[in-house]
N, C-alpha and C positions, 0 to 999 in steps of 0.2 A: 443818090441824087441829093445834094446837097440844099438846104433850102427849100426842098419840095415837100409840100404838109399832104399826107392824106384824107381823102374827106370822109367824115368820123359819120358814121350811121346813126341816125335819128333815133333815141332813146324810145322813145313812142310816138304812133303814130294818131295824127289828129285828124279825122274827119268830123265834118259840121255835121251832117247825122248819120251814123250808120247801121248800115243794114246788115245783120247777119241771120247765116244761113245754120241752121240746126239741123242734128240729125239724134235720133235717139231710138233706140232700139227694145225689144219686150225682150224680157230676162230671158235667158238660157234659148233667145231667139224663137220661142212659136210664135206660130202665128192664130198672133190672137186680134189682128185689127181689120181686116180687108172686110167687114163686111155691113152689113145697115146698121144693127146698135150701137158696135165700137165705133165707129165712122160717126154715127150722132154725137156719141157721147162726147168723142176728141174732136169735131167741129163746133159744138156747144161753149167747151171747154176755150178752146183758142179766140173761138167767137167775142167771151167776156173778161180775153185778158186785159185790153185797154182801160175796162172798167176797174178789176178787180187788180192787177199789176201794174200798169201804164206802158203799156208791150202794147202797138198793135202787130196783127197779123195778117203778112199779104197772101202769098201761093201755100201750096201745100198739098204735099202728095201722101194718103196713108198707104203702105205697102203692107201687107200679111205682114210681118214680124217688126218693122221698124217706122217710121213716121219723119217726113222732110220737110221743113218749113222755114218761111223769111221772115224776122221780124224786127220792129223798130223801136224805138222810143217811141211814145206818143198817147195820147187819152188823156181823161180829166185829171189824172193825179200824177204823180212826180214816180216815174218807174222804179220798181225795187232791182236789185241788180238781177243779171242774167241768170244766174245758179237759184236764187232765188224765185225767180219766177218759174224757172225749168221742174227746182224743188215742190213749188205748190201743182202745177201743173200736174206732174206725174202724182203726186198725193189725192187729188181729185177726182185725176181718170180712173185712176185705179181702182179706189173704193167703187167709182159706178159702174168699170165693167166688170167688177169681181159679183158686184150685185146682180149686172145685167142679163152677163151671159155665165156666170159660177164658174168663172175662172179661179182657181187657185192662186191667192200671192207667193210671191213678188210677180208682180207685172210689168212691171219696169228693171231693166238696167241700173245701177246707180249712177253710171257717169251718162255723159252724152258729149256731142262733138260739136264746135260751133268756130265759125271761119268770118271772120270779116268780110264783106265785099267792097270793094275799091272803088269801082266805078259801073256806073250803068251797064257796060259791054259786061262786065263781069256777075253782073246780076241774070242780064237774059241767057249768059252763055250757061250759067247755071242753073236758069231753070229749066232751059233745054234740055240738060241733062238728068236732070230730076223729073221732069216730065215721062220722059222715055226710059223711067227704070221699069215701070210693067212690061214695056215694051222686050228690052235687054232679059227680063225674068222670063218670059215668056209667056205672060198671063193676058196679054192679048195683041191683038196684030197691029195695031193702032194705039197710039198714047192717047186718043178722042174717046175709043172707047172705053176706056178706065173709071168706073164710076167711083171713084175714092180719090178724086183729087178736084181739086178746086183754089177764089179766090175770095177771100175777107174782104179785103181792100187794096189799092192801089201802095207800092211802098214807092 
């Protein structure tokens, strides 16, 4: 077709604040989080990213072996990037629940996986989903009863 221009995909994409959704996993997958200490230590942890990284943190589900959470820009200082935040995060927990509960390091994974969300539809449909992964593992019959998930704050 002669004259007809295709339209060229957007080099990056710009949203005014976004919210991504994390997933990151304990090395060689045990499970080492589902329970009071780990769960302290990694809500403590996420609790003082604002302060300590400029991340706040909204939902978050700890599963035995891996950990799911939303988070944003935002707190008193100027966010360091995402790898970096993720980098101190995992450096922090780890030392505390290697102390906590004498876990052996690595405790962490080195990478982790992290997805942009679009739009509001795409935030609840995914926390829906991340809700009811106890559910889908089998570890309890209800996503209400899951005491290892929770919310920081509103993203």
């Amino acid at each position: 077709m002669a004259g007809y221009k295709h339209l060229r995909r957007l080099d990056r994409l710009w949203i005014e604040a976004p919210i991504y959704f994390i997933t990151t996993c304990a090395a060689g997958r045990r499970p080492l989080f589902a329970h009071a200490d780990a769960f302290t230590i990694l809500r403590e942890e996420l609790a003082s990213a604002p302060d300590r990284h400029g991340w706040r943190v909204g939902r978050f589900v700890v599963m035995p072996d891996h950990l799911h959470f939303f988070c944003a820009h935002g707190g008193e200082r100027d966010p360091v990037s995402l790898s970096h935040f993720l980098g101190a995060f995992k450096e922090w927990t780890a030392k505390r629940i290697s102390k906590r509960i004498g876990a052996k390091p690595p405790i962490w994974q080195a990478e982790f996986f992290d997805h942009v969300l679009r739009s509001q539809e795409s935030y609840d449909q995914k926390w829906r989903y991340v809700r009811d992964n106890p559910v889908r593992a089998g570890l309890v019959v209800d996503a209400d009863d899951w005491p290892w998930a929770g919310e920081l704050e509103p993203l």
